[in-house]
C-alpha positions in Angstrom: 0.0 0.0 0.0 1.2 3.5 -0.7 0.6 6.2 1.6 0.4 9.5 1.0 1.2 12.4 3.5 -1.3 15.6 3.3 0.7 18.2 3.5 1.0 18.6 -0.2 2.5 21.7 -1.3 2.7 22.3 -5.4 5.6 21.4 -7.0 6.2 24.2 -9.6 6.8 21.9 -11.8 3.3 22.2 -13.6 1.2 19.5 -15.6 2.5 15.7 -16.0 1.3 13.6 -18.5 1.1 9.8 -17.2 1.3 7.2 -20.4 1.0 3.6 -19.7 2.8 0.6 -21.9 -1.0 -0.1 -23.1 -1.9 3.8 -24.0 -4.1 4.5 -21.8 -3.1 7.9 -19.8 -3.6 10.6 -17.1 -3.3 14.0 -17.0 -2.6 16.9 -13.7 -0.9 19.3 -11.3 2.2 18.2 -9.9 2.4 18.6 -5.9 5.7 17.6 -3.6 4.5 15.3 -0.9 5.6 12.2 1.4 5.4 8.9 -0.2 5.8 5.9 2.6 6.3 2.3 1.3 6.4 0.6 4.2 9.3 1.2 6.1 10.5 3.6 3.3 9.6 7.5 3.6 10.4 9.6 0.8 9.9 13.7 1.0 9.4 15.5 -1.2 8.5 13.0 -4.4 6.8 14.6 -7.1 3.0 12.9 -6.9 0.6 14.1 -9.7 -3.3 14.6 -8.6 -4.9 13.4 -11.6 -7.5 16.2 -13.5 -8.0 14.2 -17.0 -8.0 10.6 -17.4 -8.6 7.9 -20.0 -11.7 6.0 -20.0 -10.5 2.7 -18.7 -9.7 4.8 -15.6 -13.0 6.2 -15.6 -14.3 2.7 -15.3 -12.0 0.9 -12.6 -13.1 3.0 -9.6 -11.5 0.9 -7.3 -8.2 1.9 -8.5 -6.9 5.0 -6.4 -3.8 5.8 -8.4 -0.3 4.4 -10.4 2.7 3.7 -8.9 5.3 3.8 -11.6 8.2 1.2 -11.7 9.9 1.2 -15.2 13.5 -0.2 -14.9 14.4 3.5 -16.1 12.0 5.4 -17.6 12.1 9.6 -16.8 9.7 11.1 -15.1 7.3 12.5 -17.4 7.0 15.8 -15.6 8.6 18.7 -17.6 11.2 19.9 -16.1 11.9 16.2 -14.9 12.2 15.8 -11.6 13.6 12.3 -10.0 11.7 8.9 -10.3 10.2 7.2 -7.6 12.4 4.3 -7.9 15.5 6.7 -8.2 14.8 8.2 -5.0 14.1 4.5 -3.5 17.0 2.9 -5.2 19.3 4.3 -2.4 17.7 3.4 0.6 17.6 -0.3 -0.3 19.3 -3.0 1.3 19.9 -5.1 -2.0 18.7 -3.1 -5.6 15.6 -5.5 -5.9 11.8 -5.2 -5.4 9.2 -8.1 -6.0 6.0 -8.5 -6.8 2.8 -10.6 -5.2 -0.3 -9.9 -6.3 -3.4 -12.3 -5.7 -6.6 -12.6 -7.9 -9.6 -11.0 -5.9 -7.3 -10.9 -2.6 -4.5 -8.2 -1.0 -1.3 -8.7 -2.9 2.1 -7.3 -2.1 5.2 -5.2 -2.8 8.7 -5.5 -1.4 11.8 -3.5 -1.7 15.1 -4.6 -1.2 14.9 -8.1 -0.1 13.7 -11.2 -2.2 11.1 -13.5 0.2 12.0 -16.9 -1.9 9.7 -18.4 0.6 6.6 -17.3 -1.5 7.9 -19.2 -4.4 6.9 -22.7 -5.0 9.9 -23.6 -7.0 13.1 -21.9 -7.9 13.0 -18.4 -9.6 14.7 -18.0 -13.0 16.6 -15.0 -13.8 15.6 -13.4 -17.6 17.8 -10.4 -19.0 16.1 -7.7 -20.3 16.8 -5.5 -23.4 19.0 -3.1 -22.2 18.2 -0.3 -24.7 14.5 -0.4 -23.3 13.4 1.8 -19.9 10.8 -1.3 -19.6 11.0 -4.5 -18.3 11.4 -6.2 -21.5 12.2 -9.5 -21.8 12.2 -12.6 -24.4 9.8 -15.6 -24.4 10.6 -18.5 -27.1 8.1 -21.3 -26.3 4.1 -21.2 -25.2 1.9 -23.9 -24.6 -2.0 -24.3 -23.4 -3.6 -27.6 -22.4 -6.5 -27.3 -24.6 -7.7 -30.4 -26.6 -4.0 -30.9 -28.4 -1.2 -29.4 -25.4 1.5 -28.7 -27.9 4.5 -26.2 -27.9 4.7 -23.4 -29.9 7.9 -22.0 -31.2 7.3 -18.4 -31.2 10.1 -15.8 -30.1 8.3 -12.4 -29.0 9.6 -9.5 -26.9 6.9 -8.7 -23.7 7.1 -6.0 -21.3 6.3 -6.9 -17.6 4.1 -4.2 -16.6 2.3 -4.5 -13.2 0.2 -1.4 -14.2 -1.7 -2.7 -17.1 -4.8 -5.4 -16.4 -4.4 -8.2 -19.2 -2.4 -10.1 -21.1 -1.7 -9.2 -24.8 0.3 -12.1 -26.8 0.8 -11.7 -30.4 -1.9 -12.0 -32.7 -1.4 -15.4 -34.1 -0.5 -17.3 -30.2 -3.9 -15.3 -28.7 -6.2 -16.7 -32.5 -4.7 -19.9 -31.4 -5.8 -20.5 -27.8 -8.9 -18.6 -27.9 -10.1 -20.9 -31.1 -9.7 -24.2 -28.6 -12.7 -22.2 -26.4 -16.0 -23.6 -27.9 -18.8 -20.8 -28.7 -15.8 -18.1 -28.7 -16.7 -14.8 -30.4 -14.4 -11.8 -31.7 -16.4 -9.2 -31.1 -16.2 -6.0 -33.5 -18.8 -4.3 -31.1 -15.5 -4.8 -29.0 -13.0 -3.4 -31.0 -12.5 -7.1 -32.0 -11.6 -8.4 -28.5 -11.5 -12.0 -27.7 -15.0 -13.0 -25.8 -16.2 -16.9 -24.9 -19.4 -18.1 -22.8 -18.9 -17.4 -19.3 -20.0 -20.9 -18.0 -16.5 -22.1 -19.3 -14.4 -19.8 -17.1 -13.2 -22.3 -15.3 -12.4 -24.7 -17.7 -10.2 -22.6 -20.1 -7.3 -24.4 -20.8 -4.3 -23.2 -18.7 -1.5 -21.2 -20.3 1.9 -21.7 -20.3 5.6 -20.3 -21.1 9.1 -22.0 -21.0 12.0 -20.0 -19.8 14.4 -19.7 -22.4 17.3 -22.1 -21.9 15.3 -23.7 -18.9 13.1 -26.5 -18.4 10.9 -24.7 -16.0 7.5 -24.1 -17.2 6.0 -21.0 -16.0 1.7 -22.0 -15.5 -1.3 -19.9 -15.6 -4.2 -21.2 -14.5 -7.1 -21.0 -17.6 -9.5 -19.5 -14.7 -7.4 -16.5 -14.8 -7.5 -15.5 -18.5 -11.8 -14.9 -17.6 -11.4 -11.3 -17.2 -15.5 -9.9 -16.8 -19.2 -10.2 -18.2 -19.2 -8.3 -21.1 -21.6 -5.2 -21.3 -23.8 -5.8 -24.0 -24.4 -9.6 -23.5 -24.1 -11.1 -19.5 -23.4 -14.6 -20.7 -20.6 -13.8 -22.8 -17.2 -12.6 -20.8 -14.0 -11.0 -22.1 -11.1 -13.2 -21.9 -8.0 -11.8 -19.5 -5.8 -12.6 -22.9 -5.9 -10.9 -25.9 -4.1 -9.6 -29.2 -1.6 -7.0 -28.7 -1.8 -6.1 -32.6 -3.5 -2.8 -32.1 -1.5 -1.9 -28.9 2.1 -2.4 -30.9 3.6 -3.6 -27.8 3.4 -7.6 -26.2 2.4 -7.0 -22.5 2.3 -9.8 -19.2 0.0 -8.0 -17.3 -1.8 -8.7 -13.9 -3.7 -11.0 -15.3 -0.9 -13.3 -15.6 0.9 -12.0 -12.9 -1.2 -12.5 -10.2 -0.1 -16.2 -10.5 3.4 -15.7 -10.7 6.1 -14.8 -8.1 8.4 -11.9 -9.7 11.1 -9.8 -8.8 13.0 -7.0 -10.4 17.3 -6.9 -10.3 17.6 -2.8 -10.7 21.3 -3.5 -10.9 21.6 -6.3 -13.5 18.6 -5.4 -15.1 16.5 -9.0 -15.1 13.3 -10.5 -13.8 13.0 -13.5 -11.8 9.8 -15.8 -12.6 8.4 -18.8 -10.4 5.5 -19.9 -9.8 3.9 -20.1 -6.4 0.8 -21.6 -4.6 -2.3 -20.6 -5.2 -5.3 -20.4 -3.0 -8.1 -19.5 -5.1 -7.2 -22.8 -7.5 -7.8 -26.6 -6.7 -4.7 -28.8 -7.0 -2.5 -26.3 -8.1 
């Protein structure tokens, strides 16, 4: 949880435009304030108070704000001022943070210390491109056990983005698992989105990714890819994956995620994946 401190005082640093990997965006004043992560206190971090946001923002009113952790991405206020993770990065113990999140339950954050006790098997280490501010990294194999489980040999670049909601694959890997979903629909009244019946959400078929040069297999339970009921039909739901064609940009979102164990090297630049037990899933 991230809390804030009220005695905000503008920055002087003006308007800040907040752009997310997906596109969606946010626009506002700039104020100082005291960020506290935990144990962590940081003064004066530049915090924007949102005026104009996208529509998807609109929509999720259970979401109070963004907390940005590119691997090095500037802030986007003009002047720039100093990241969050910048100002952070110093008061570590080691340079890592992970990342817990849970489907419909609390998830967690923590800086500078890796908890390997949350993981169910050992975490492997992925480098990312080191030209990119995001955590980009390189997936070669993927898998689903639908009716015929078989690996596909497809190299694609995806960012690991805790601020974006689903999973985008490329085009031809997302066609491919959502045709093994009987009765699924693309729907152009949805932009051409990926939606199935709703009574199979918890049989899709679960999805799966190799870590290159590994044999571990990273899972994620089919249960997770049901995303929500559609608004113009209750029966049909959106699926949690879908194609990252008109986005331009592969992205394991918390959709996936929130089934995964992950941590971030700041100093080497890699993420760690493993999978981990999860409560909300029989026998997994």
């Amino acid at each position: 949880m991230v809390r804030i401190i009220s005695r905000s005082m503008p920055s002087g640093h003006g308007m800040l435009t907040c752009l997310v990997v997906d596109g969606t965006h946010a626009d506002g004043i700039v104020y100082l304030d005291t960020v506290r992560l935990g144990d962590f206190e940081l003064k004066n971090t530049a915090i924007q108070s949102a005026q104009i946001v996208a529509p998807r923002f609109e929509r999720e009113t259970e979401l109070t704000g963004i907390l940005g952790l590119a691997k090095s991405l500037p802030s986007n206020i003009d002047p720039p001022t100093p990241s969050l993770l910048d100002k952070l990065r110093p008061l570590l113990d080691d340079p890592v943070f992970t990342v817990d999140m849970r489907r419909n339950a609390t998830g967690r954050f923590d800086f500078g210390y890796i908890d390997e006790s949350r993981a169910k098997d050992n975490i492997s280490w992925m480098a990312t491109r080191e030209d990119s501010p995001h955590w980009d990294v390189t997936f070669d194999t993927t898998a689903w056990a639908g009716l015929r489980q078989v690996w596909m040999a497809h190299t694609f670049e995806a960012t690991i983005d805790t601020g974006t909601t689903l999973l985008f694959l490329p085009g031809d890997l997302a066609s491919m698992y959502w045709y093994d979903v009987p009765d699924m629909r693309v729907d152009p009244r949805l932009g051409d989105s990926f939606t199935f019946p709703c009574k199979f959400s918890n049989d899709l078929p679960d999805l799966m990714f190799k870590v290159p040069g590994t044999e571990h297999i990273l899972k994620i339970p089919g249960p997770y890819l049901s995303y929500s009921t559609t608004d113009n039909d209750s029966d049909y739901c959106w699926g949690g994956l879908q194609s990252a064609e008109s986005l331009g940009v592969t992205i394991i979102g918390d959709i996936a995620l929130k089934a995964l164990y992950v941590a971030f090297d700041l100093e080497n630049n890699k993420v760690g994946f493993a999978n981990k037990d999860l409560d909300d899933i029989d026998e997994w």
